[in-house]
Structure formats: C-alpha cells, structure tokens
C-alpha positions as CSV (number, residue, x, y, z in Angstrom):
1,X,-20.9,0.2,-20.2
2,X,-17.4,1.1,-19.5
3,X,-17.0,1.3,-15.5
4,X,-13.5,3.2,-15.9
5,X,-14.3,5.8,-18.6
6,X,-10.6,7.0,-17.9
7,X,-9.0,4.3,-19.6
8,X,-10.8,4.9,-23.0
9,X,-7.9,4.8,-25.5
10,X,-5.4,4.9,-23.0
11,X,-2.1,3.7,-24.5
12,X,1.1,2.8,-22.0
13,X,4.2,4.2,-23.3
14,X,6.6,4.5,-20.3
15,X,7.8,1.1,-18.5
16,X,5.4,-0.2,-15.9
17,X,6.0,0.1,-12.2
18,X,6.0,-2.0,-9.2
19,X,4.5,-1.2,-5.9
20,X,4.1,-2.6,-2.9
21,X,1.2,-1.9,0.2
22,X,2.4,-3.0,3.9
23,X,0.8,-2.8,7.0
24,X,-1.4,-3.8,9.9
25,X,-4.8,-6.2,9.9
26,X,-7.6,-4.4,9.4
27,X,-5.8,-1.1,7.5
28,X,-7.4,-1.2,4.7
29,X,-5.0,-2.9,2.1
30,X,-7.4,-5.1,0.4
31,X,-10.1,-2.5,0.2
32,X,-7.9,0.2,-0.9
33,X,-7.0,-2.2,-3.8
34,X,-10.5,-3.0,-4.8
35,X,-11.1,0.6,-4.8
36,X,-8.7,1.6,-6.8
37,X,-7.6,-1.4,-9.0
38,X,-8.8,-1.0,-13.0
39,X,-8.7,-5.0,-13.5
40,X,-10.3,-7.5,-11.6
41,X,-8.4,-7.9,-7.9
42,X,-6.7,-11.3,-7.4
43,X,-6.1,-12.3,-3.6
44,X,-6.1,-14.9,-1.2
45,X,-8.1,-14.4,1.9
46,X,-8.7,-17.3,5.0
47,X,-10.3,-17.0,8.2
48,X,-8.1,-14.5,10.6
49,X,-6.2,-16.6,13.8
50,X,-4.0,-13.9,15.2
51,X,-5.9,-11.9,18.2
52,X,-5.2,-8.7,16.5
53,X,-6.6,-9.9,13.6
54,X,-9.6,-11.3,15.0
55,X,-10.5,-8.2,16.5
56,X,-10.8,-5.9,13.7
57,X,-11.8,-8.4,10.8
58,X,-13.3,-12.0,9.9
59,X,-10.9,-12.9,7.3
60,X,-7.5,-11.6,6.3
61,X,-5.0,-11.4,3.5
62,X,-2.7,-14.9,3.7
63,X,-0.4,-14.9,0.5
64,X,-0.9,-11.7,-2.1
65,X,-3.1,-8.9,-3.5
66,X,-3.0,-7.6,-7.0
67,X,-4.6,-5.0,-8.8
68,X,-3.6,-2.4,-11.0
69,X,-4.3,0.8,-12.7
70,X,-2.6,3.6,-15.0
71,X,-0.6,7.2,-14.2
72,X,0.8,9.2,-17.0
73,X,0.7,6.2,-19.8
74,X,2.2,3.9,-17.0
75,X,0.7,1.2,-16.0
76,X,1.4,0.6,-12.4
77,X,1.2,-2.9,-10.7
78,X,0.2,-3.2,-7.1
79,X,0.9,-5.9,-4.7
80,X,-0.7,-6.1,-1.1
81,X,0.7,-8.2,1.4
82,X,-0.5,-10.3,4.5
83,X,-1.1,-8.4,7.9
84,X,-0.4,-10.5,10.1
85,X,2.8,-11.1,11.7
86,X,3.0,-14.9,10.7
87,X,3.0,-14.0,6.8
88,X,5.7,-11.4,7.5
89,X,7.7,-13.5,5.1
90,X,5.6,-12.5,2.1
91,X,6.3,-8.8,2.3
92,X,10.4,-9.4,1.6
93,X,9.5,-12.0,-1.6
94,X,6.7,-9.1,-3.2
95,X,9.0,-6.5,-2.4
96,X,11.6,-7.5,-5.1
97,X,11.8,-5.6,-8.0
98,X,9.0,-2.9,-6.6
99,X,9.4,0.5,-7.0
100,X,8.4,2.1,-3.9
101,X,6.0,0.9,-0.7
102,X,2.5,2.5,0.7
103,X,2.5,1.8,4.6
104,X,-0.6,1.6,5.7
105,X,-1.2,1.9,9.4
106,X,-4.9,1.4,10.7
107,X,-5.3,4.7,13.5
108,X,-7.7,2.5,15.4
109,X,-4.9,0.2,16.6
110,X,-4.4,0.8,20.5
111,X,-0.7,1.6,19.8
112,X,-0.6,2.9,15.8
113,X,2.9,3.9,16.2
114,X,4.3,1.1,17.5
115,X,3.0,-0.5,14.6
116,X,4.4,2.0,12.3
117,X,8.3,1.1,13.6
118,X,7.3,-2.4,13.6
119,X,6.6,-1.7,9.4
120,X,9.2,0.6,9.0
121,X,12.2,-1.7,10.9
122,X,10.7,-4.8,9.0
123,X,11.7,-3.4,5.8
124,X,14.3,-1.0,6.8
125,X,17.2,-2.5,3.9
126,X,14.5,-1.8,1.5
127,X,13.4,1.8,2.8
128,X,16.9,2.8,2.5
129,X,17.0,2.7,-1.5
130,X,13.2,3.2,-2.6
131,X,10.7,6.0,-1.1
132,X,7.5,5.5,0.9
133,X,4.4,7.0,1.7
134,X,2.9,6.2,5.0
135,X,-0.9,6.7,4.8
136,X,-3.2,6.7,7.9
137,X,-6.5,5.1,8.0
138,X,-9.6,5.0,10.1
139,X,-8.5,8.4,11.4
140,X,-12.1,9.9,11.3
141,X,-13.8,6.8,12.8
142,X,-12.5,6.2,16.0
143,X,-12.3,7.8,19.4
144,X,-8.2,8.0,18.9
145,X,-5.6,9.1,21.0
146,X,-3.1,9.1,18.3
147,X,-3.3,12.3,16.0
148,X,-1.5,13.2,13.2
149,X,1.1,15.3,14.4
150,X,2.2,12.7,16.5
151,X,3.2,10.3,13.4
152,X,4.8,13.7,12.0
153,X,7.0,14.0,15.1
154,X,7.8,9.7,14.7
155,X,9.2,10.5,11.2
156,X,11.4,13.3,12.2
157,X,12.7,11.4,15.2
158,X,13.6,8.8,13.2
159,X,15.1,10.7,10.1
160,X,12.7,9.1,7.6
161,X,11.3,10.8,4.5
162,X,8.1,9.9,4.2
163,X,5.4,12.1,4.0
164,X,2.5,11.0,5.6
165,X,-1.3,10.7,4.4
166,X,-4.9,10.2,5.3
167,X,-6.8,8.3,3.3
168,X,-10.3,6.1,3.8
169,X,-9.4,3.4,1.9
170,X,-12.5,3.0,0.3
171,X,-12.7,6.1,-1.3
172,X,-11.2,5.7,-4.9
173,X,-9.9,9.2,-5.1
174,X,-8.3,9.4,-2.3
175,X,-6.0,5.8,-2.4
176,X,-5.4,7.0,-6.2
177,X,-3.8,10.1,-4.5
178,X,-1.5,8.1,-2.0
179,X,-0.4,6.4,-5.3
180,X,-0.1,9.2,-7.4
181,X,2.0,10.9,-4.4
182,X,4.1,7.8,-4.6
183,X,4.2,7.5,-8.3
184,X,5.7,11.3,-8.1
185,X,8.3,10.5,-5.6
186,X,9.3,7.1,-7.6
187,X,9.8,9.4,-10.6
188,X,12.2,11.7,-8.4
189,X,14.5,8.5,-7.9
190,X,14.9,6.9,-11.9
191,X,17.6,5.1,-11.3
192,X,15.7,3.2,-8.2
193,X,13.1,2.7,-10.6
194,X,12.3,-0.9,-11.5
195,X,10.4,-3.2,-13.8
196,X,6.8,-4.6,-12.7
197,X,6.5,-8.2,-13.8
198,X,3.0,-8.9,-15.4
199,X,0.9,-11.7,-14.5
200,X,-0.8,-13.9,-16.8
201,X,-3.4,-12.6,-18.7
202,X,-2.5,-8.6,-16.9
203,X,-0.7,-7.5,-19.4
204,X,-1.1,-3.9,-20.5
C-alpha cells in the first residue's frame, strides 16, 4: 500500500530546490521532517549536553537532517540543522546553495525572541539575499508569555520580511504549509533560486 497516495505518477519537471530549517533545541525540526518528508528521513541524533538542550529533549540533532517531498512537479530537498549552539557551524555549510530557510523557534523557550535574533543575526549575510519563513511552535502547549503579536512587532522593528507561522510540527499539513508558503516566496525571487544537490540513492 502506497503511504503517500499524492505522489502516484507524479513526474518532476521544474529544477529541484534547496531548503534549509534553523532553530532552537526542542523546536520541532526533526519531527517536522519526519512528518512531512516523502522518503525515508536520514539524521544523526546523540545524547543532548547543552542545559538547554537537556531540558526540553533526550537526544538532539548533531550533524544533518534530510527529507524531502514534492510542490508543483518540484521536488524540494530539505536539510535540518543541529540546535545547539556548539553545532552552529553546520548551519553556514547546509546553507549553501539553498533556496530559502524555515526558522523555527520553540514558544516554550523562557526568552523565544531572544532566540529568534540569535537565528536571525546568525545567518543575517544569508537572509539578506534568500526569504524566510519564521514558524512558531509549541504555541498551544504551554503557559507562554510570549504571544504572537509580539514576534510581529520583532519583525517590524527589525525591518525583516518574514512572515511569521504557527505550526505543530507534527501535523503533516501544517509543516507542508510553512513549506509551501516558502516554496511561494522562493518562486517570487528566481534569480535567488538555486539548485538542490541529490544524495545518493534520493534522486527524483
């Protein structure tokens, strides 16, 4: 039985795309990926060390993420990176050659938007020249003080023009519209617009 009825004689005609997921420990990046992703995920996980780590998960993305799946006969290839601040590195090397970035800021940090400029400075160079999508998770399961207008009101502040989305990243739907929002805006920019690299055996 086919689990992704969808992709029943799908054919890729347009170039594939690149993109890229940042954010904090415990946001949701590797489960948004496993929702979403139409091929087998590949990752590397290890026990968490930081504190912040520790204190919302186990174990914790230490090298890369990859899944994939398909928008308007494009296949679209997407890399999550490490959350904690000792893997920073990683984000700059996935970054090349993708195509536009998800943020992905977990709500039940104590300080979400300090997190969010920590993101969005990290890979300011690269935010100049390629859009973003900042989406917001555990929003609905925690006693917050941070709401959404608040992350609104960063944005402008900052002149940045990202739109910003909820999303429980273990909803399929829902990470498929972050990407499909991101996919749109990628497609407003073609000359930003890069080439994925396949993996081995990933091909389309």
């Amino acid at each position: 039985m086919d689990i992704h009825p969808h992709k029943q004689h799908l054919s890729v005609t347009n170039n594939p795309l690149k993109i890229i997921i940042v954010g904090n420990v415990g946001s949701g990046k590797t489960t948004a990926i496993s929702a979403v992703s139409e091929v087998p995920v590949i990752g590397s996980e290890a026990k968490a060390t930081e504190q912040a780590a520790l204190h919302r998960k186990a174990t914790t993305t230490v090298a890369m993420e990859y899944g994939a799946i398909h928008i308007d006969k494009t296949k679209v290839h997407i890399y999550g990176t490490p959350g904690q601040r000792r893997f920073e590195f990683m984000a700059d090397i996935v970054c090349k050659g993708a195509a536009g970035m998800i943020v992905m800021i977990d709500n039940g940090h104590h300080q979400p938007l300090t997190e969010v400029d920590y993101f969005l400075q990290l890979h300011k160079d690269y935010l100049k020249k390629h859009p973003a999508i900042i989406a917001i998770t555990h929003y609905d399961d925690n006693a917050t003080n941070t709401h959404l207008i608040e992350y609104h009101s960063y944005i402008r502040k900052h002149g940045l023009p990202c739109a910003i989305m909820c999303v429980d990243a273990r909803e399929k739907n829902q990470v498929r519209r972050v990407i499909e929002k991101l996919y749109t805006e990628i497609k407003r920019r073609p000359a930003l617009t890069a080439h994925a690299p396949t993996l081995t055996n990933q091909a389309a």
